[in-house]
N, C-alpha and C positions, 0 to 999 in steps of 0.2 A: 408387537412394537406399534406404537402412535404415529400414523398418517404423516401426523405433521414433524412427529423427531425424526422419519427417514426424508422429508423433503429439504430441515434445515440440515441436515448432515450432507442431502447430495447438493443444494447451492452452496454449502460451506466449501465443499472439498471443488467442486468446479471453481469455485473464486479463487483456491490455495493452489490448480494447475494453471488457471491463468495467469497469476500474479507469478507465477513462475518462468512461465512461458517469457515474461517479460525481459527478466534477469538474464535467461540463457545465451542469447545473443548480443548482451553488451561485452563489447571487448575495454576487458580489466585490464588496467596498468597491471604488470609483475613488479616492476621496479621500483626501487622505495628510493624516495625524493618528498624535497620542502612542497608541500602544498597552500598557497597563498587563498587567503579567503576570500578577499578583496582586489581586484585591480582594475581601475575602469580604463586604462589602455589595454589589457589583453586578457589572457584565459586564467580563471580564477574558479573555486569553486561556486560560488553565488553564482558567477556570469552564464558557465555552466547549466546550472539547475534551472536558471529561467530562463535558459534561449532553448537551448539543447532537450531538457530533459523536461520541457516545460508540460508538457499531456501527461508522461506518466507522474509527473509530481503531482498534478491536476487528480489523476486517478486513485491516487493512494491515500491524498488527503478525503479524498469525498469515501472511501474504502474506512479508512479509520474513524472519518465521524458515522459514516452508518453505523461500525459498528459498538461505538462510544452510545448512538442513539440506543440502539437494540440493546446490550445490555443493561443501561437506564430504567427502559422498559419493560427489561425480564426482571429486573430488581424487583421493582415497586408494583409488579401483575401478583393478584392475589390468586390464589390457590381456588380450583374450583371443587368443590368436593361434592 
């Protein structure tokens, strides 16, 4: 096995327990109700996501463009032989 496939496979899989880590501790509505998207007098989902949840939205978009870069980059990397 290549050096470098078990070092992306162990930062893969620590990024996939941390991003986990994240989830497990938010307390999920059960209950099913109207969710408004908008509302600049009170709680809305937008309002939500950028006060409340504003780091880990922060986190996950810089998570998906890495990883939008990186396969970019494993595209277009030529093959060494």
């Amino acid at each position: 096995m290549n050096p470098r496939n078990l070092l992306v496979g162990i930062t893969l899989g620590f990024f996939l327990v941390l991003l986990s880590l994240f989830f497990v501790g938010v307390p999920w509505a059960s209950e099913t109700h109207e969710v408004p998207l908008f509302d600049p007098s009170g709680p809305a989902v937008a309002n939500e996501q950028f006060t409340t949840y504003m780091v880990t939205l922060i986190l996950i978009a810089l998570l998906l463009s890495s990883a939008m870069i990186g396969g970019v980059y494993l595209a277009k990397r030529e093959e060494k032989t």
